[in-house]
Steps between C-alpha positions, in 0.01 A plus 500: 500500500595383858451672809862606518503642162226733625651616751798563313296737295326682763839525636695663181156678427536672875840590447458642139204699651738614763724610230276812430519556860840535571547726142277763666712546803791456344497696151446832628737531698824325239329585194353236276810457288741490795283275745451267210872476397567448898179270467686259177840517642342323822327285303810454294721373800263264599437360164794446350693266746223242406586449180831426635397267763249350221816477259275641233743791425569364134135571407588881469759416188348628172206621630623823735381758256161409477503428860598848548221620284261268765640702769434844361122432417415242764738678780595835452235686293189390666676501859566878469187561327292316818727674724399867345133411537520409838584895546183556424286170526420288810647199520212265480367730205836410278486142591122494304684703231801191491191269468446588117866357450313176326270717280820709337661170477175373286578761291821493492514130410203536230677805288858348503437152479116471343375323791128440511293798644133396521213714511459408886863570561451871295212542724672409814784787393221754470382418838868498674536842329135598635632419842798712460299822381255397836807564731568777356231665533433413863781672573417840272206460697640527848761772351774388400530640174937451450417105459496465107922471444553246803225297370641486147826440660347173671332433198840480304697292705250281464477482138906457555455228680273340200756615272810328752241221445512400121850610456567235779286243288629582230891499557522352829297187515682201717709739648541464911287681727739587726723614216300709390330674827900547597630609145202778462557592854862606424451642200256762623748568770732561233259768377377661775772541744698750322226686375360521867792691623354775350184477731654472825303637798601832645346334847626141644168240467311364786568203685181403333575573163847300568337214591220538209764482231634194646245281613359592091855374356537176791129437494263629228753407249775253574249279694241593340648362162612153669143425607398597121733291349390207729154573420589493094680152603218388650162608355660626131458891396132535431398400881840673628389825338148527707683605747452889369098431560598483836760762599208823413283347861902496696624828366115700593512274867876574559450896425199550722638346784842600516438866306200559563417499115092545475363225299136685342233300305634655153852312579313181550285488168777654303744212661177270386481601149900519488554097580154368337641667148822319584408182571257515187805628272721204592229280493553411833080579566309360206167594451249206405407422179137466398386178367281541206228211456357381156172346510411262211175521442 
């Protein structure tokens, strides 16, 4: 991995982590389902003209259904679902939360397509979901007792995005990058948009909240997704993917300093247990094996 490429994934890692950030100022104020429908429309117009420009257009034909199936379980469920918890959650909090995205996809991938789960890996899910009850609690303890449905709701956009994650394997494989990031983009617009004029705000949103939902459509997703895609070019899926061991450290930095988010010690260790059961359920931290010597005597 060259210098560059690391800096391309502190860079998409930062702006993911920002992600969270700009969700919490912005989804009160829209609504979750209307900020993220405003959120994948943006995303949308700045997607799709590079297929165009790419000439890569013909890659949607015979494969817009199950694109559109992509873009309601990689897109639109878990978007909304993120966007509700940041109601409740702080920012940084619900990027730790996005972190066990690799853990549902272990499972995921292991009940629909019998991939190998080893007893380290099974261990490693135990410990992610050890993490999660350790956040939890922390925040019982310092009162906040409404915390249980935002936290599921985080928890099941990520499992979406595990599940987005073997149906893409499975039905998708060799399919463009930028074909797809554009075609699920639309079709969650498609879904959301009409079902968000139901939630429009009795009060116009803040400048801030304005500029929220469009720096997370122009830069947490549409650039976001063309560093990713260079990154998969680059260093392959596996290494591209590591990125989500990073974006927990942006999201808790970028909430305490520009929200004042309070980062306490039961954050860190649950963060801790959250990415060391990750990384040991995709194998990505392998424990070492001992040796076992025979002596002949």
């Amino acid at each position: 991995m060259t210098p560059r490429n690391i800096l391309e994934l502190l860079l998409l890692a930062a702006i993911w982590g920002a992600s969270f950030i700009f969700m919490r100022i912005g989804s009160p104020e829209f609504g979750p389902i209307l900020f993220m429908a405003l959120r994948t429309l943006t995303a949308s117009v700045f997607l799709l003209p590079l297929v165009f420009i790419t000439k890569k257009q013909a890659a949607f034909k015979g494969y817009k259904a199950k694109i559109f199936v992509v873009g309601i379980f990689n897109t639109a469920i878990p978007f909304v679902l993120f966007g509700y918890a940041t109601l409740t959650l702080s920012g940084g909090l619900t990027s730790v939360l996005n972190a066990t995205t690799p853990m549902f996809g272990a499972i995921v991938a292991y009940i629909w397509f019998r991939d190998k789960l080893t007893v380290i890996a099974s261990f490693g899910l135990l410990i992610g979901f050890v993490g999660v009850y350790l956040l939890v609690l922390d925040k019982v303890t310092l009162g906040q007792q409404n915390i249980l449905l935002p936290t599921l709701a985080a928890l099941l956009a990520s499992l979406c995005y595990g599940l987005s994650a073997s149906y893409t394997k499975r039905y998708l494989t060799g399919i463009s990058s930028t074909v797809l990031a554009s075609g699920s983009q639309v079709s969650a617009t498609l879904v959301l948009l009409p079902i968000s004029f139901f939630f429009i705000p009795t009060q116009w949103p803040s400048d801030a909240a304005i500029m929220s939902v469009l720096l997370l459509g122009v830069l947490c997703t549409g650039v976001a997704y063309i560093i990713f895609f260079h990154l998969i070019a680059n260093l392959g899926p596996s290494k591209a993917i590591s990125v989500t061991y990073l974006i927990p450290a942006f999201g808790l930095f970028w909430g305490s300093l520009f929200l004042d988010e309070v980062i306490t010690a039961g954050m860190i260790i649950g963060c801790g247990f959250i990415l060391t059961g990750v990384a040991l359920a995709t194998g990505l931290l392998k424990l070492p094996k001992r040796k076992i010597s025979i002596s002949k005597n």
